[in-house]
N, CA, C and O atoms as a DFTB+ gen file, in Angstrom:
564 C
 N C O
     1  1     -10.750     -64.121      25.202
     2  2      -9.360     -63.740      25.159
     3  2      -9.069     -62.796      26.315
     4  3      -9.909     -61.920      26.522
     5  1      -8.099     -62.845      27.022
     6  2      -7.817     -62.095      27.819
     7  2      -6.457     -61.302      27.520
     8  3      -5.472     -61.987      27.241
     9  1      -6.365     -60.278      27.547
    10  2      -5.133     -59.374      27.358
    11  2      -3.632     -59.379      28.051
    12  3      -2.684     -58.692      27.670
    13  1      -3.635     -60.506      29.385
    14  2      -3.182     -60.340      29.911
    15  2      -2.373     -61.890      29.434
    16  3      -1.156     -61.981      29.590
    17  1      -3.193     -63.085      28.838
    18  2      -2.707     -64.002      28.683
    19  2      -1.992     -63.962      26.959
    20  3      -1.310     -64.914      26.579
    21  1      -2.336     -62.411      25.783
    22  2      -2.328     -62.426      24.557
    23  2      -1.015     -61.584      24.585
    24  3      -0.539     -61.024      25.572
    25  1      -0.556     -61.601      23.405
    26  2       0.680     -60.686      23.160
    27  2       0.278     -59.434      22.404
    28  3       1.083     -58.978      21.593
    29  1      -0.827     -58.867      22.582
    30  2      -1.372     -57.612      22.381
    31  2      -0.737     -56.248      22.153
    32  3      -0.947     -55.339      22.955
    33  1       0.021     -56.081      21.101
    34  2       0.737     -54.457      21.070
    35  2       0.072     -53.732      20.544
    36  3      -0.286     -53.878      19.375
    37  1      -0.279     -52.692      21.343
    38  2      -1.329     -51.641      20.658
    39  2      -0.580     -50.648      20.312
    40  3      -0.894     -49.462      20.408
    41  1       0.827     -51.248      19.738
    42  2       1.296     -50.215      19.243
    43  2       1.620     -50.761      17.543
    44  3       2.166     -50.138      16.633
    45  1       1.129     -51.961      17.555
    46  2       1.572     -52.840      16.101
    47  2       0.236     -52.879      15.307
    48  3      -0.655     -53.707      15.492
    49  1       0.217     -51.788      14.323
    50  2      -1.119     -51.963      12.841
    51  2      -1.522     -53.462      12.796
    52  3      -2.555     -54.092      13.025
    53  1      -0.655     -53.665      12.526
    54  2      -0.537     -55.558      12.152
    55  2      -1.672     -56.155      13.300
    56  3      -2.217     -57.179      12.887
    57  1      -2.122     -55.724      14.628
    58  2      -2.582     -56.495      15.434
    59  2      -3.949     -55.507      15.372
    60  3      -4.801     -55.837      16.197
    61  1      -4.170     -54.767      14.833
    62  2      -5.483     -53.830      14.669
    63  2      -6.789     -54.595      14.564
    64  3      -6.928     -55.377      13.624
    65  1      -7.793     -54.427      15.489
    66  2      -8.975     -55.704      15.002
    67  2      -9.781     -55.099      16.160
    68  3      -9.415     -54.189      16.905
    69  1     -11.002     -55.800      16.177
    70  2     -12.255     -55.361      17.263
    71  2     -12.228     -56.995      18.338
    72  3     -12.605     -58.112      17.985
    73  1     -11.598     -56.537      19.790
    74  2     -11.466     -57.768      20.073
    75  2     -12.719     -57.972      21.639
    76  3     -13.543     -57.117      21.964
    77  1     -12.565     -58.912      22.136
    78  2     -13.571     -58.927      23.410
    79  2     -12.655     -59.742      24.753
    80  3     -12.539     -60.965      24.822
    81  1     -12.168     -58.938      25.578
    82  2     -11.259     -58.871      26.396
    83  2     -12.211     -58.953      27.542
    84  3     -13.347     -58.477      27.554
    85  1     -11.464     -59.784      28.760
    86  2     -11.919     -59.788      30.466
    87  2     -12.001     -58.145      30.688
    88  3     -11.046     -57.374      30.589
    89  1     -13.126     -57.858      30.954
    90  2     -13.276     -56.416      31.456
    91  2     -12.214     -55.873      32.606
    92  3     -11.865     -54.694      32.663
    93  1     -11.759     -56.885      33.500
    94  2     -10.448     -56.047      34.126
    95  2      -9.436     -55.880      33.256
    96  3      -8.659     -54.933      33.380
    97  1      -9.336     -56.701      32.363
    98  2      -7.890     -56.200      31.502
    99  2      -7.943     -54.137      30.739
   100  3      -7.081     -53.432      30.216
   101  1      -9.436     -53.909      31.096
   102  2      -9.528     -52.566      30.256
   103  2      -8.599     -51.741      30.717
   104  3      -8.016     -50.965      29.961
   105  1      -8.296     -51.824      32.295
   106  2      -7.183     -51.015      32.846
   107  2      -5.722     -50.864      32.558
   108  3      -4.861     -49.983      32.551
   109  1      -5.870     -52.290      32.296
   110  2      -4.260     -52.208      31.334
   111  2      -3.751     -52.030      30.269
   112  3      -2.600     -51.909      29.851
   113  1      -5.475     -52.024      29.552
   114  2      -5.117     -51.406      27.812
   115  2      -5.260     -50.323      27.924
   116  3      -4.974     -49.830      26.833
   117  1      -5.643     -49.310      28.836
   118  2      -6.118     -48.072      28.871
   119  2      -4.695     -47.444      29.149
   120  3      -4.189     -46.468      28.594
   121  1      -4.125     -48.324      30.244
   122  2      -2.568     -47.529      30.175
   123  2      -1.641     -47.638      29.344
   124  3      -0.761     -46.783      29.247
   125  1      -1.695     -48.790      28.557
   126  2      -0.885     -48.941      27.282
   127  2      -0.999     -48.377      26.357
   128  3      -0.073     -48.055      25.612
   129  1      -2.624     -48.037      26.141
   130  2      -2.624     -47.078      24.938
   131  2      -2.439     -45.224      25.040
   132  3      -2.441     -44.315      24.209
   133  1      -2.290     -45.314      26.521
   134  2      -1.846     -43.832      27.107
   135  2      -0.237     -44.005      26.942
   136  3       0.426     -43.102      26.432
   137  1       0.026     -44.541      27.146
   138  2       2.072     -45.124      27.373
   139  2       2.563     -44.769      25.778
   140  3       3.529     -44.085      25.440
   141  1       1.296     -45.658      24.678
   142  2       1.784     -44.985      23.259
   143  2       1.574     -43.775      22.721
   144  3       2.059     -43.310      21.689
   145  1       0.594     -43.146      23.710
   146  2       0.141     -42.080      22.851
   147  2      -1.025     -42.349      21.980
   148  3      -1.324     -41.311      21.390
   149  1      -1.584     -43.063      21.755
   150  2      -2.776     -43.152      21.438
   151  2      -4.117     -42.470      21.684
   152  3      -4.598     -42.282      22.802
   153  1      -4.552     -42.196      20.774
   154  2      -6.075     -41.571      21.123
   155  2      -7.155     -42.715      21.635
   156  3      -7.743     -43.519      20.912
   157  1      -7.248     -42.596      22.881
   158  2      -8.120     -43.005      23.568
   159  2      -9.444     -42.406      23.766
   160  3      -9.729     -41.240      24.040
   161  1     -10.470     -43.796      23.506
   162  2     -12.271     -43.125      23.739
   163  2     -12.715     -44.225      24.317
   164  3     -12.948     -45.313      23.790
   165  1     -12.839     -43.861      25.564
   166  2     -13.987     -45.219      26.389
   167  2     -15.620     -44.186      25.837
   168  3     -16.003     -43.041      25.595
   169  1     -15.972     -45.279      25.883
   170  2     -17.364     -45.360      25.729
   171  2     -18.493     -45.958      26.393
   172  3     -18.791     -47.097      26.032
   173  1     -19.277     -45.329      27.427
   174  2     -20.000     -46.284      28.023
   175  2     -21.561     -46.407      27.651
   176  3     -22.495     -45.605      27.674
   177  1     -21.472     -47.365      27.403
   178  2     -22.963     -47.697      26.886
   179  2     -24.174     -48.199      27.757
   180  3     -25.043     -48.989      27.387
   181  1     -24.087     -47.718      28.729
   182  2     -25.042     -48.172      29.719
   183  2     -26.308     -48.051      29.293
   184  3     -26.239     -46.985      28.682
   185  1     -27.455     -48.431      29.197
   186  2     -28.661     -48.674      29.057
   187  2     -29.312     -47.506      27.438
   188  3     -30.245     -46.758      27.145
   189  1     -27.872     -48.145      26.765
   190  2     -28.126     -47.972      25.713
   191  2     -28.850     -49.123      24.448
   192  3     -28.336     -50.138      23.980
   193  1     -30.365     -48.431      24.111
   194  2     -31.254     -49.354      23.885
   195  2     -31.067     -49.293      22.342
   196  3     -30.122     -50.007      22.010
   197  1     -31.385     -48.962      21.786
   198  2     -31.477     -48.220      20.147
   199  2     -30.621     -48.171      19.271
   200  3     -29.633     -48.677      19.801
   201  1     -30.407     -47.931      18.429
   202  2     -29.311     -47.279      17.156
   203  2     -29.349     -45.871      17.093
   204  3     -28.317     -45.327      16.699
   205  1     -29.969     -45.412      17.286
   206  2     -30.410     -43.767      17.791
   207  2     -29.240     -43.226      18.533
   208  3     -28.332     -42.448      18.237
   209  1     -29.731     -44.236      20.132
   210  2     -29.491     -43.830      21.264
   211  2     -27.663     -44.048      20.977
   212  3     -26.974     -43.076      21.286
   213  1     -27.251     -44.757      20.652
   214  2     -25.816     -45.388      20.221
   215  2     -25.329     -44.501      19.474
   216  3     -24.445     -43.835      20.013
   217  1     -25.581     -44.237      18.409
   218  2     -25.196     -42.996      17.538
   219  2     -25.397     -42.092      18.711
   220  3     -24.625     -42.286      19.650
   221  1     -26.296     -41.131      18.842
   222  2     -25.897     -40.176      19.674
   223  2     -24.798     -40.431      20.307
   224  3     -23.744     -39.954      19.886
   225  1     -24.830     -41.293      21.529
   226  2     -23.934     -42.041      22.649
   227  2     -22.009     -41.691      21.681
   228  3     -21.091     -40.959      22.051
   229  1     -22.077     -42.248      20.910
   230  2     -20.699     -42.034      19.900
   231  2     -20.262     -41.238      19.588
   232  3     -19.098     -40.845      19.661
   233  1     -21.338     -40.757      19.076
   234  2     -20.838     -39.033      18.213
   235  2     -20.793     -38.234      19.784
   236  3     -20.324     -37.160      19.405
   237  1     -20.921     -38.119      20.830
   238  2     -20.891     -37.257      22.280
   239  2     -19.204     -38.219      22.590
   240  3     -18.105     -37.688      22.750
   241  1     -19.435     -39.329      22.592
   242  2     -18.040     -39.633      23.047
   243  2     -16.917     -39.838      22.517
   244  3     -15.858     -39.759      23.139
   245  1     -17.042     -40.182      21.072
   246  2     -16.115     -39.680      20.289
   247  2     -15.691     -38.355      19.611
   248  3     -14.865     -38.145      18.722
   249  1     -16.519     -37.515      20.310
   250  2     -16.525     -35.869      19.708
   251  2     -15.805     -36.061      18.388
   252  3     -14.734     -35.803      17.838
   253  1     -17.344     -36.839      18.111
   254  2     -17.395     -36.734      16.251
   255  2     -17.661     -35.101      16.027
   256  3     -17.936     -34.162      16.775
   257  1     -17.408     -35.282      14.449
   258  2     -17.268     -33.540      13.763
   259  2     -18.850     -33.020      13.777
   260  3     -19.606     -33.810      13.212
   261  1     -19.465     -31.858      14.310
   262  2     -21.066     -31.475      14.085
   263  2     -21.270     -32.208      13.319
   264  3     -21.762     -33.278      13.676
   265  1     -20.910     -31.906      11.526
   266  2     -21.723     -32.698      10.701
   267  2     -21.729     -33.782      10.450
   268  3     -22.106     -34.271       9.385
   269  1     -21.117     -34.609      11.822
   270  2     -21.379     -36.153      11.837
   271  2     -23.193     -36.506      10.907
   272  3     -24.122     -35.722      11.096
   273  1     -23.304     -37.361      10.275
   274  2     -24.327     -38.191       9.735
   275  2     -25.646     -38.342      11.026
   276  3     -26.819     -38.005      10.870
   277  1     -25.017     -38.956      12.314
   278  2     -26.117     -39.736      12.494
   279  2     -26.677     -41.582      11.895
   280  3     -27.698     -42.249      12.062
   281  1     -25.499     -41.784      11.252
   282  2     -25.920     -43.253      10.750
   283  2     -25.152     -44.123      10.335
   284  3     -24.250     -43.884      11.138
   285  1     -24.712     -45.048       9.661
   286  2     -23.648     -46.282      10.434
   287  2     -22.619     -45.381       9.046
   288  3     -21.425     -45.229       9.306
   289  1     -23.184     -44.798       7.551
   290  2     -22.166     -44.618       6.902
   291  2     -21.300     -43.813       7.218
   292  3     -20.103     -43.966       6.974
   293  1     -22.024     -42.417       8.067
   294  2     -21.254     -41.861       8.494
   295  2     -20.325     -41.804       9.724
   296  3     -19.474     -40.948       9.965
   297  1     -20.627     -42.778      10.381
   298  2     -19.696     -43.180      11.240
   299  2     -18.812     -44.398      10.944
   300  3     -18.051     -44.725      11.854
   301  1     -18.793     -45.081       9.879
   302  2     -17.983     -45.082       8.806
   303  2     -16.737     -44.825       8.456
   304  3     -15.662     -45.421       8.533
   305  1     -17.240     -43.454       7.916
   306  2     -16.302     -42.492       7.309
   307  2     -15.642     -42.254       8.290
   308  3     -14.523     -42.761       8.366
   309  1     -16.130     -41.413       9.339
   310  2     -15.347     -40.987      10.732
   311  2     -14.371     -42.086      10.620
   312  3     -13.298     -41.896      10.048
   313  1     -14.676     -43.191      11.119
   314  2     -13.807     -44.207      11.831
   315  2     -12.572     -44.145      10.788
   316  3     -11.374     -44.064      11.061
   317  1     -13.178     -44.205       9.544
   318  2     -11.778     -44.239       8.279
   319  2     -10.800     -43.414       8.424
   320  3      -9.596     -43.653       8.525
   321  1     -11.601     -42.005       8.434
   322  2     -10.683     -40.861       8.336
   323  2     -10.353     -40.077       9.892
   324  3     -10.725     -38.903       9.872
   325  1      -9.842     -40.432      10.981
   326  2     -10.249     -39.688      12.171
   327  2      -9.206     -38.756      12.130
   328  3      -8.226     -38.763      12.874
   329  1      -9.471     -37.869      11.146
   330  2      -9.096     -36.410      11.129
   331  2      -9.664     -35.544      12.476
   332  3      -8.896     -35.002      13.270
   333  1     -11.157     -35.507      12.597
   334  2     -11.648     -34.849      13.901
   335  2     -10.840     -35.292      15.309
   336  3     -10.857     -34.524      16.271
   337  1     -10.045     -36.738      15.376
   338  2      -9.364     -36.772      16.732
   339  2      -7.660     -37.442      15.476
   340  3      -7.374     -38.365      14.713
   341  1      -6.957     -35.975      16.148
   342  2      -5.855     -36.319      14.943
   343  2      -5.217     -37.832      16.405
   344  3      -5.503     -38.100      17.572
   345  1      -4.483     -38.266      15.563
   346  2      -3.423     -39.273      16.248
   347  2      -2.820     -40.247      15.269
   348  3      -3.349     -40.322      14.160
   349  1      -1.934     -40.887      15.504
   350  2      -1.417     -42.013      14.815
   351  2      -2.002     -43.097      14.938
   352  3      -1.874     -43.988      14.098
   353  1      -2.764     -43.218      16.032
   354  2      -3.629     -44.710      16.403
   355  2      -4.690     -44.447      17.641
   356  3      -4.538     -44.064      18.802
   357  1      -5.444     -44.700      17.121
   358  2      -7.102     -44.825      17.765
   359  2      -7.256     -45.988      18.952
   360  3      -6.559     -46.925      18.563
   361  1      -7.870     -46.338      20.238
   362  2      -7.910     -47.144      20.738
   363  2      -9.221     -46.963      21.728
   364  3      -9.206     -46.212      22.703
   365  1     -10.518     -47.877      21.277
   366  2     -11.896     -47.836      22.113
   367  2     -12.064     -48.595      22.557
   368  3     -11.788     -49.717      22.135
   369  1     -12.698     -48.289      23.823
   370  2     -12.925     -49.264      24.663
   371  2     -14.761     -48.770      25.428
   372  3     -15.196     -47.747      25.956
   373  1     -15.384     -50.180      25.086
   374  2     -16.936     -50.125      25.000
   375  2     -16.916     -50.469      26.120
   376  3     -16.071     -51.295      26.466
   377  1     -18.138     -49.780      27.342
   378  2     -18.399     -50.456      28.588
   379  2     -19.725     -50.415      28.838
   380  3     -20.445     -49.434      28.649
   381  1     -20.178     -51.843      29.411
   382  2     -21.144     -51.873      29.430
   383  2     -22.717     -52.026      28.020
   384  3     -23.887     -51.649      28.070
   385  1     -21.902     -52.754      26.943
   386  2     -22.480     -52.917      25.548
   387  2     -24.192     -54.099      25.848
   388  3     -25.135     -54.225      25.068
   389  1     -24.006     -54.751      27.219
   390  2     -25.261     -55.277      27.323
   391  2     -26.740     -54.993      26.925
   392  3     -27.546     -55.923      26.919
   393  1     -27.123     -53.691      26.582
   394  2     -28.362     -53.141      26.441
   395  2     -28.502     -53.201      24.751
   396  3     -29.521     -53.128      24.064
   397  1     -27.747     -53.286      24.536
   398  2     -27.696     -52.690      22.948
   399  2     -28.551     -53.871      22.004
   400  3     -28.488     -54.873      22.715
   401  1     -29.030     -54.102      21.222
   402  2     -30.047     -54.861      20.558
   403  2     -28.978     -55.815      19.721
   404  3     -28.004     -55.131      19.406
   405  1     -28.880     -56.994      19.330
   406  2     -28.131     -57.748      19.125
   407  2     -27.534     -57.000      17.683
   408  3     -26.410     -56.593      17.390
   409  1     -29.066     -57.024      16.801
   410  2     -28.591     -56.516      15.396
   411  2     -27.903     -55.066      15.150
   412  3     -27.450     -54.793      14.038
   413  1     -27.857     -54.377      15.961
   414  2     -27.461     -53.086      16.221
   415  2     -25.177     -53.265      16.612
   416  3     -24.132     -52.808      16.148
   417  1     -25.621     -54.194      17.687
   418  2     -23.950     -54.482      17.849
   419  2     -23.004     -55.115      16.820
   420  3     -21.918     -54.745      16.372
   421  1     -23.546     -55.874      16.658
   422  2     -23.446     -56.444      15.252
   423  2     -22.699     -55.580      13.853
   424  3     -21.687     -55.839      13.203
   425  1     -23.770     -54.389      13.746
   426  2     -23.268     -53.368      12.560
   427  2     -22.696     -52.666      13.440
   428  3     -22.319     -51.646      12.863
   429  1     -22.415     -52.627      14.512
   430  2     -21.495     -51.428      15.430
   431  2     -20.313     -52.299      14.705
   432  3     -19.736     -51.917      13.687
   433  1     -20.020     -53.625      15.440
   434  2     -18.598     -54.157      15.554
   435  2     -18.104     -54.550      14.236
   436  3     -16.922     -54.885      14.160
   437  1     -19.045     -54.561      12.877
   438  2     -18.852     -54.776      11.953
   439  2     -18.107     -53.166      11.135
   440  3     -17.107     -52.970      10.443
   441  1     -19.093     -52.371      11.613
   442  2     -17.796     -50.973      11.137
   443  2     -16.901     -50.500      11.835
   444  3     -16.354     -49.467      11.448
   445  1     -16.487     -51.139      13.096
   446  2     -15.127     -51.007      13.821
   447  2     -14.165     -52.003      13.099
   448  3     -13.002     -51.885      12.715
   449  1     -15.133     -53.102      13.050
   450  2     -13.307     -54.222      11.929
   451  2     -12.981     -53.439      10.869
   452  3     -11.838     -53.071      10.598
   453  1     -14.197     -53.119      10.127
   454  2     -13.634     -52.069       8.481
   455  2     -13.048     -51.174       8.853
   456  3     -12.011     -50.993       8.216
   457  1     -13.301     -50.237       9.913
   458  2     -12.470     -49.487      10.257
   459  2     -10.673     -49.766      10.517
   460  3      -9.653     -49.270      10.040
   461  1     -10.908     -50.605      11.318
   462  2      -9.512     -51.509      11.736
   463  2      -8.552     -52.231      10.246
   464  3      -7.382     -52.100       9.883
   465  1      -9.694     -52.977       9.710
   466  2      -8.960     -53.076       8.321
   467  2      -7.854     -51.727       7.336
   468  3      -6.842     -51.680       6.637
   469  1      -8.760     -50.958       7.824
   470  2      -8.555     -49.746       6.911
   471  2      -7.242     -49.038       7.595
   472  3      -6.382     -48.340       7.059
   473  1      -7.375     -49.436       8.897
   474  2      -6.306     -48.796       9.616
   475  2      -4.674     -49.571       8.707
   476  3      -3.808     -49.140       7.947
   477  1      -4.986     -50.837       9.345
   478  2      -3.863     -51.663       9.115
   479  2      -3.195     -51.253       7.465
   480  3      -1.998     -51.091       7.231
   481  1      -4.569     -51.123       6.234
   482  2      -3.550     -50.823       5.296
   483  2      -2.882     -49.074       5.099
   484  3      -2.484     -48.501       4.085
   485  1      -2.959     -48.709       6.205
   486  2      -2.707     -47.154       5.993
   487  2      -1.629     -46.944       7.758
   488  3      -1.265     -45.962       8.405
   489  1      -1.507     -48.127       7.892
   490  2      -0.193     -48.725       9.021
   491  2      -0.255     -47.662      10.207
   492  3       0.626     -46.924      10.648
   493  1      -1.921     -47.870      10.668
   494  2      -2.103     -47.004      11.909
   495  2      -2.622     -48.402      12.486
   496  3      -2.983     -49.494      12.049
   497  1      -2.417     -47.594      14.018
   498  2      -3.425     -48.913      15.208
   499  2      -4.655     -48.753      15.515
   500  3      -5.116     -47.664      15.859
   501  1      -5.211     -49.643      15.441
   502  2      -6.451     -49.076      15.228
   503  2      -7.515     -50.328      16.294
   504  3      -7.644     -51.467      15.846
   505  1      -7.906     -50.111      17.083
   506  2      -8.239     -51.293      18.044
   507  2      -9.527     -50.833      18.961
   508  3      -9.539     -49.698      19.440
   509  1     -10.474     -51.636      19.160
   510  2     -11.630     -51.907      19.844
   511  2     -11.648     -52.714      20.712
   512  3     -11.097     -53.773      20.415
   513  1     -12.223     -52.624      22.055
   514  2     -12.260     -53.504      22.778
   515  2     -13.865     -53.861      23.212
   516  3     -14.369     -52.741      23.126
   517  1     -14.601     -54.480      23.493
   518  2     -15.640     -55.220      24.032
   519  2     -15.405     -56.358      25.646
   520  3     -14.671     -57.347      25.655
   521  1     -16.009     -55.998      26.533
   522  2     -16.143     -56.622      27.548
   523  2     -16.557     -58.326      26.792
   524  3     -17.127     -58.601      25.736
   525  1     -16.059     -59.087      27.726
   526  2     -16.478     -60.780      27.610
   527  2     -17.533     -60.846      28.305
   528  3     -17.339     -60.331      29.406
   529  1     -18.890     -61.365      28.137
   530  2     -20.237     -61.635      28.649
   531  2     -19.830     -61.966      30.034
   532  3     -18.787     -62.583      30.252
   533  1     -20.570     -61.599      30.913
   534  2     -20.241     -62.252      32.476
   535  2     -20.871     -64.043      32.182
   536  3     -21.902     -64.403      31.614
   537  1     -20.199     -64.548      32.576
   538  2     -20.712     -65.681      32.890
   539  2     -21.552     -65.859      33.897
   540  3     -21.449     -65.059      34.827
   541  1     -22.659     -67.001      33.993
   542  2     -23.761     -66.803      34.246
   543  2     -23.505     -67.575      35.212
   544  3     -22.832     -68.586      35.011
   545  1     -24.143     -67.160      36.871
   546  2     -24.005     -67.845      37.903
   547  2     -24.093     -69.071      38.511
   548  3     -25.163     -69.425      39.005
   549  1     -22.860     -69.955      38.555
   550  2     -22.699     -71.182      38.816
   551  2     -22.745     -71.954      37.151
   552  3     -23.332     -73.002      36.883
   553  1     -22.226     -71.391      36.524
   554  2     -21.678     -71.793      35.002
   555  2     -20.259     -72.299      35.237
   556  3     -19.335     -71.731      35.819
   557  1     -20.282     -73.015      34.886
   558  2     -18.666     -73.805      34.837
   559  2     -17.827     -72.707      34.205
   560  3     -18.229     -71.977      33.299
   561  1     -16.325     -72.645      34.903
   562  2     -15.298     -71.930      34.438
   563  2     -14.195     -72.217      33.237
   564  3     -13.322     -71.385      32.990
């Protein structure tokens, strides 16, 4: 999906979800979700190997609360309640998620949709973004 070809309002609950966008489009969600006012958190995950390393990586870039958990429930909760970053609507954007262990992304992007779910019935925006895999050289377009 590309952002540029979708009707994407990151200002509409209703469209709240964990999506995987052309990595140039990040520039234009980054200003849209600055344009609403949105709490914005890029996140870069560069040669992030672990569930460890990821948790840490999150809780530093989402300046989760000290007594963040450390573990998927409590980041969880965070995502439910983001009292620690007040706003009306949340908007992340992951860079560089390649390193990360399949089963690990997996329960990442699986408690960003619950999160997102949770948004939508409590009529906040609530949105994730993920880079689209590079396609692999001389792969058909």
């Amino acid at each position: 999906m590309s952002a540029r070809d979708s009707h994407l309002d990151l200002t509409r609950p209703l469209q709240s979800g964990v999506y995987d966008v052309d990595a140039h489009d990040f520039a234009a969600l980054t200003r849209q979700a600055r344009q609403a006012e949105l709490a914005l958190c890029r996140v870069d995950l560069t040669g992030c190997t672990d569930k460890a390393g990821l948790l840490r990586r999150l809780a530093f870039a989402l300046r989760l609360p000290p007594d963040f958990g450390d573990n998927w429930d409590a980041l969880a909760d965070c995502l439910r309640d983001p009292a620690w970053r007040p706003a009306w609507g949340h908007v992340f954007v992951f860079e560089h998620p390649g390193s990360l262990p399949p089963h690990d992304a997996a329960i990442l992007r699986g408690v960003l949709d619950d999160a997102a779910t949770f948004a939508i019935e409590h009529d906040r925006p609530f949105f994730a973004f993920f880079p689209l895999p590079a396609a692999a050289p001389g792969a058909d377009a």
